[in-house]
Structures are given as structure tokens and as C-alpha cells.
N, C-alpha and C positions, 0 to 999 in steps of 0.2 A: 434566466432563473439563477441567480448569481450566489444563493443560498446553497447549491449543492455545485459548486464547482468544486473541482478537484485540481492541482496539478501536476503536473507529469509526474515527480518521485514521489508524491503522496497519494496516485491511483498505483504505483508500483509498493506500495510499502501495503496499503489497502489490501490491494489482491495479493501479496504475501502472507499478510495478518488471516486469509481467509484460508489458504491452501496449508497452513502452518495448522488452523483449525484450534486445538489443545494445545499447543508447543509450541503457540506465537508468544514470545518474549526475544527483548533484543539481541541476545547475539545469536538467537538460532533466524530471527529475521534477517542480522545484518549476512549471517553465511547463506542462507538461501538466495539472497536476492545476487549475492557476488556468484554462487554458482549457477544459479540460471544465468541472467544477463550477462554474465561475464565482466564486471562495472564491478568498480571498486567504491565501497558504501563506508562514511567518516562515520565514526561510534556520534561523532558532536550530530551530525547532519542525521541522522536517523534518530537521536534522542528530539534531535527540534520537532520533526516531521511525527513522530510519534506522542509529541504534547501539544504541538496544533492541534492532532486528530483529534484526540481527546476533546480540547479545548472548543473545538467544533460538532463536537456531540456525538460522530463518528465512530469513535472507539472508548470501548471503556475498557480500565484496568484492574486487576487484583492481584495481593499476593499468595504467591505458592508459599508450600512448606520452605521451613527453614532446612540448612543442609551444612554439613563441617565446611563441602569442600570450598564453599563462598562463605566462609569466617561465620559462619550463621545468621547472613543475609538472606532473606526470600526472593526468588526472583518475582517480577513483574510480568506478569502476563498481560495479553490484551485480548480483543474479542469485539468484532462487528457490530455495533446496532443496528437497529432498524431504521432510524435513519444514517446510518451510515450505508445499509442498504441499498434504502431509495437513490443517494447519492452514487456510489457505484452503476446501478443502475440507468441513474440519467447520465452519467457521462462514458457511458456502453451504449446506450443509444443513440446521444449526440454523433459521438466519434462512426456510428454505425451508417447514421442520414451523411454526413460528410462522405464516407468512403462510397456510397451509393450514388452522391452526387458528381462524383468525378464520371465524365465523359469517358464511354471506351475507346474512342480516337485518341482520347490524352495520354493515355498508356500506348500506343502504338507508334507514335513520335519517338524517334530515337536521336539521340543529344549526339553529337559528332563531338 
């Protein structure tokens, strides 16, 4: 089902944009995801990932109020759809049958 694929920094920008709730716009995304993960996030590489989403119907944007201290720029907010949902969703379950399907002897092999 190649319509709700995700990958790896756009299920991590995803489930930011959702834990963020209100207060997802980029640079409070770009500072969460570097203080969780500990990974350093490029303003370019999170602008991409965050106009894919969009562009894939995943996330939609608006803007906030105007303010001095950003020259009276609005910031960009984003926000989940429902099919951005579904999508999350299926690539939690995928990744979910995969971890399931590992063998508990394979974990018990130790690498020298």
C-alpha cells in the first residue's frame, strides 16, 4: 500500500507535528526532534519534509498571528490529518507485524 508510506524523518517529523499538538511550527519541531533524538535537524531538511507532508495530504498548514519579534511574519503552523492519520497508523502497524515477526532465538544470538 505505497499510498501511505512514510519515511524514516518524515514518521519522525509526523509524530513531532503530533506531540507538538498547537505548537507545531518549524523551529519548535526542528528543537524537539534535536532534543529528543539527540540528531541534529537542517532548517533546509525539515522545510523539505514538511512540504512533502503537506504535498501528500498528510499535513496541513495555517498561519498564526503576526508578532514584532519575527519583523511581522506569522509563523506556520501544521496539524495531522486524517489521512495523515491513517498513514501513521499503517506504518505503526507495519513496523509493529515486522517487530512481531522476528524470531525470539534471533535476539538470543550474540555477535562476537
Amino acid at each position: 500500500m505505497k499510498k501511505y508510506q512514510l519515511g524514516e524523518f518524515e514518521e519522525v517529523v509526523m509524530l513531532t507535528v503530533g506531540i507538538l499538538y498547537n505548537d507545531a511550527y518549524g523551529v519548535s519541531i526542528k528543537k524537539d526532534i534535536e532534543t529528543r533524538l539527540k540528531r541534529t535537524v537542517s532548517v533546509g531538511a525539515l522545510q523539505t519534509a514538511l512540504k512533502r507532508l503537506e504535498d501528500k495530504g498528510y499535513l496541513k498548514s495555517f498561519e498564526g498571528e503576526t508578532t514584532e519579534e519575527r519583523a511581522g511574519r506569522p509563523k506556520k503552523y501544521f496539524q495531522i490529518t486524517a489521512l495523515g492519520k491513517k498513514a501513521m497508523e499503517y506504518t505503526k502497524s507495519t513496523r509493529d507485524e515486522l517487530w512481531r515477526a522476528i524470531p525470539k532465538v534471533a535476539w538470543e544470538v550474540k555477535i562476537v
